[in-house]
C-alpha positions as CSV (number, residue, x, y, z in Angstrom):
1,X,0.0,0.0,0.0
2,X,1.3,3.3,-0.8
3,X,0.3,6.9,0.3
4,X,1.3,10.4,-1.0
5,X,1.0,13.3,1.6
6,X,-0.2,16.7,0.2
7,X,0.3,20.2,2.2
8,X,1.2,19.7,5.5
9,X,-1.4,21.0,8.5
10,X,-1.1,21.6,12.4
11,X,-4.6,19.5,13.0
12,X,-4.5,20.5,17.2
13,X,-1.8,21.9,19.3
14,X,1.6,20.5,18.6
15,X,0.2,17.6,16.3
16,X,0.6,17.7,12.6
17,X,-0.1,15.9,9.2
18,X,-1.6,16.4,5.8
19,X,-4.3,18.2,5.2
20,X,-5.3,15.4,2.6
21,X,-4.1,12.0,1.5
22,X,-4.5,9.8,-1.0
23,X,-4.0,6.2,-0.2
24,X,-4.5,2.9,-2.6
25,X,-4.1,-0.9,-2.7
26,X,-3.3,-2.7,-5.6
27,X,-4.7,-6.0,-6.5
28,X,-6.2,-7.0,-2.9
29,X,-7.6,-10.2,-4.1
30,X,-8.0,-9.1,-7.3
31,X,-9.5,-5.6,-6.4
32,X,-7.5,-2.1,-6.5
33,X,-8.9,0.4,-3.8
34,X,-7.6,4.2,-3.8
35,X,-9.5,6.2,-1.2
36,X,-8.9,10.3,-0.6
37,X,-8.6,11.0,3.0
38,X,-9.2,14.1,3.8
39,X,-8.6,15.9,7.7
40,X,-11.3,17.3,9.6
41,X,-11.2,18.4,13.4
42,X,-13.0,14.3,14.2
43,X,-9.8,12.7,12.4
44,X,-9.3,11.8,8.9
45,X,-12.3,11.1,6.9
46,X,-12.7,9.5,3.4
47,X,-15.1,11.5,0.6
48,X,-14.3,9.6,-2.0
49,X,-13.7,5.4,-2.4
50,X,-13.2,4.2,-5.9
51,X,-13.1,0.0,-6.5
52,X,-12.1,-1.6,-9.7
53,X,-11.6,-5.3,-10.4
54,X,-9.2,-6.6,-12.4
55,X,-11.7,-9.7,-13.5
56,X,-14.7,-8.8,-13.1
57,X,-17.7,-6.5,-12.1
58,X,-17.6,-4.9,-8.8
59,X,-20.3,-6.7,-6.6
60,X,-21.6,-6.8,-2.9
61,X,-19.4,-10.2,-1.9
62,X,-16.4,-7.8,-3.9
63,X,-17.4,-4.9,-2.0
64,X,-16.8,-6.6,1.4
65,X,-13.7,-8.2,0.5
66,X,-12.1,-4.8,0.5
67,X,-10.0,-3.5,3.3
68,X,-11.4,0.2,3.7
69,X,-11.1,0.2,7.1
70,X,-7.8,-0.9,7.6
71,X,-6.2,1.3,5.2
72,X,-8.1,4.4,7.2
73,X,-6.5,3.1,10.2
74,X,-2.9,3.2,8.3
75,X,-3.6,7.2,8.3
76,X,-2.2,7.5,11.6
77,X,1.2,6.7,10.3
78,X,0.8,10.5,8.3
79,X,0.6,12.0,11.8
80,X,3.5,13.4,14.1
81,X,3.4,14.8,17.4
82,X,5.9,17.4,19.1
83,X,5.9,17.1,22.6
84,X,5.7,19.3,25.5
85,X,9.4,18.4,26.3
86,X,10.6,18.7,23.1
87,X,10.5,15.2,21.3
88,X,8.8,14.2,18.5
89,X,6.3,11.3,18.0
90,X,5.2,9.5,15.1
91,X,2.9,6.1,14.6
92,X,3.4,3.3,14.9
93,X,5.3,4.0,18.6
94,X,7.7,0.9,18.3
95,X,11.6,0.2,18.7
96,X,13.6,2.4,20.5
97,X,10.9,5.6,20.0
98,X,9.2,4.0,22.5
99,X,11.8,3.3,25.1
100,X,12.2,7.4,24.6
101,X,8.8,7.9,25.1
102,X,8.6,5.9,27.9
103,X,11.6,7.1,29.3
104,X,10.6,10.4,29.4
105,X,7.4,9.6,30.9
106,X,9.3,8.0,33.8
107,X,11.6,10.8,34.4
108,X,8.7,13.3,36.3
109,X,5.4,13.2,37.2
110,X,4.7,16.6,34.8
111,X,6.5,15.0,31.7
112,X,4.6,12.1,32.2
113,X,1.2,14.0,32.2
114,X,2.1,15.9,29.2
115,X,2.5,12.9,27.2
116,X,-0.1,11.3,28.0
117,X,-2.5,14.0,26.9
118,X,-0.5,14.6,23.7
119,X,-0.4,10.5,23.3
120,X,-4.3,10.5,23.8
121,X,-5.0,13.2,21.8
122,X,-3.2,11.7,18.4
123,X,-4.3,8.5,19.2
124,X,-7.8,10.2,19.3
125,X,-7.2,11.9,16.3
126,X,-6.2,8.8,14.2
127,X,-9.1,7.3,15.0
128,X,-7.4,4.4,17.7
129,X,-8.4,3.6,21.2
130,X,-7.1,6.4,23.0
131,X,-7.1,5.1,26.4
132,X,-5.8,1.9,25.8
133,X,-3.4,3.5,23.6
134,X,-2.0,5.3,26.1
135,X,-1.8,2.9,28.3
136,X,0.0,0.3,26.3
137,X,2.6,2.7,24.9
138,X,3.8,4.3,28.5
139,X,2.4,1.0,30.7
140,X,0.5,3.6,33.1
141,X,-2.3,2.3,34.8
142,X,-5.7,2.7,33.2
143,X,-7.5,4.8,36.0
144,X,-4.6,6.9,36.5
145,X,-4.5,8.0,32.5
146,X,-8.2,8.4,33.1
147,X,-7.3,11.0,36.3
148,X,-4.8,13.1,34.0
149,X,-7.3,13.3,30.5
150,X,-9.9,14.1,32.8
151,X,-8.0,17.2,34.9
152,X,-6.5,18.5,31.5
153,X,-10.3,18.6,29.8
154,X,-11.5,20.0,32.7
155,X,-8.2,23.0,32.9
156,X,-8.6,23.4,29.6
157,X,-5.2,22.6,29.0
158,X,-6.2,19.0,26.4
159,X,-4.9,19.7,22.8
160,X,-8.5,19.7,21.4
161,X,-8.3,19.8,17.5
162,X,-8.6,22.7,15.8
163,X,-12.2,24.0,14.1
164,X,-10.4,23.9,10.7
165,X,-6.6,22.4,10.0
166,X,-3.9,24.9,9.9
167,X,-2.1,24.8,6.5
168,X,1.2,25.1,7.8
169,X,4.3,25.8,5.0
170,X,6.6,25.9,7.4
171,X,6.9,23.7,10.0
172,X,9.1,23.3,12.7
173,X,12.6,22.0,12.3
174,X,11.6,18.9,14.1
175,X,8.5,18.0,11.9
176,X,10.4,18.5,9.0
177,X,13.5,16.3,10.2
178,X,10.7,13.4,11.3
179,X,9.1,13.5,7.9
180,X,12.3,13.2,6.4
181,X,13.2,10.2,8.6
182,X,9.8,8.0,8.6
183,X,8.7,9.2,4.9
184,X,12.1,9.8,3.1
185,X,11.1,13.3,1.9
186,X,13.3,16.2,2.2
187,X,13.3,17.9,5.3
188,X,13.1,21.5,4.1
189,X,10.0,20.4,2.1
190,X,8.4,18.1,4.0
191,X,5.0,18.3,2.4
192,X,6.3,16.0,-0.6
193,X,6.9,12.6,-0.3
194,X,5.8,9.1,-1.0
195,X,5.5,6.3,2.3
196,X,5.3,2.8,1.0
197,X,2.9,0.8,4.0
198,X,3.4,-3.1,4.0
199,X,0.5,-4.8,4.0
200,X,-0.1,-8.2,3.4
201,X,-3.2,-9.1,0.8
C-alpha cells in the first residue's frame, strides 16, 4: 500500500499531518482500492472510495472483500506529534521511539502527564483507542490516564483539534526532520513525499 501526503497541517496543538491523503491498494484479491482521505477536526475522513476489479464486475461479496477500514486506520502513520518536552512522535510508537517515550514519561510526574495527553489526543485523532493506547505505549495504569485526560479537559489545558486544520508551510525543524526520517522526503519540504505501508493481501 502506498500513500502520498499533500500540504502539510497543524490539526491540534503541537500535532501535525496532511491536510489530505491519497492512499490505494493494488490488486487486494483481485481488487484495486484508492481512497482520498481528507482531515477534519473528528480525524481523517474519506469522501471519496473508488473500486475496480481486475476480473470482473464490482459486486456486494467484492465490496466486502475490501479493506477500507484498515487502510483508514494506516492514516495514523501520516501524523506526528511534538511534545511538551521537546521530542517528536510518530505512529506506529515501536523500537527504541518507545523506550524514549517511555523514558521520558518515567523521568517526572509533569512529563509524564504531558505525554499522556498529547499521546491520547493523536491517538484520538487517528481514530485508535485512545485510552488503551495510552496505556499500552507508556504502561500507566488505566484509571490513572483516566485522572490526568480528565484534569487536562477540565483545565482546559487538552490539545482539542482545531475547528479547521492549519495549513502550515513551514513547519518546525523537528516535523520536517521526522518526515524526512519515517517518509524519506526532504526535510526543508516536508509536504512531498511518497511512504510505502506493508500490507499483506
Amino acid at each position: 500500500m502506498t500513500w502520498s501526503n499533500h500540504d502539510l497541517a497543524e490539526l491540534a496543538p503541537n500535532i501535525y499531518g496532511p491536510l489530505a491523503l491519497r492512499l490505494g491498494v493494488a490488486n487486494w484479491r483481485g481488487i484495486d482500492l484508492a481512497l482520498e482521505v481528507v482531515a477534519t477536526p473528528e480525524g481523517y475522513r474519506c469522501p471519496s472510495v473508488t473500486l475496480s476489479r481486475r476480473d470482473g464486475v464490482i459486486d456486494y461479496a467484492a465490496f466486502r472483500l475490501t479493506p477500507i477500514e484498515e487502510v483508514l486506520r494506516a492514516t495514523a502513520q501520516a501524523l506526528v506529534m511534538v511534545a511538551p518536552d521537546g521530542g517528536t512522535f510518530w505512529w506506529p510508537i515501536d523500537g527504541q521511539m518507545l523506550d524514549d517515550l517511555r523514558k521520558r514519561a518515567a523521568a517526572d510526574k509533569a512529563t509524564r502527564d504531558g505525554l499522556v495527553v498529547m499521546v491520547h489526543a493523536l491517538a484520538s485523532f487517528a481514530g485508535l483507542p485512545p485510552r488503551d493506547t495510552v496505556v499500552r505505549a507508556l504502561e500507566i495504569p488505566t484509571a490513572t490516564v483516566t485522572r490526568i485526560i480528565a484534569r487536562a479537559r477540565n483545565g482546559g489545558t487538552y490539545p482539542e483539534p482545531f475547528p479547521k486544520p492549519r495549513p502550515i508551510r513551514n513547519p518546525p525543524a523537528e516535523v520536517g526532520e521526522a518526515l524526512a526520517e519515517h517518509f524519506g522526503a526532504p526535510a526543508d519540504h516536508p509536504h512531498v513525499g511518497e511512504a510505502v505501508i506493508e500490507q499483506e493481501a
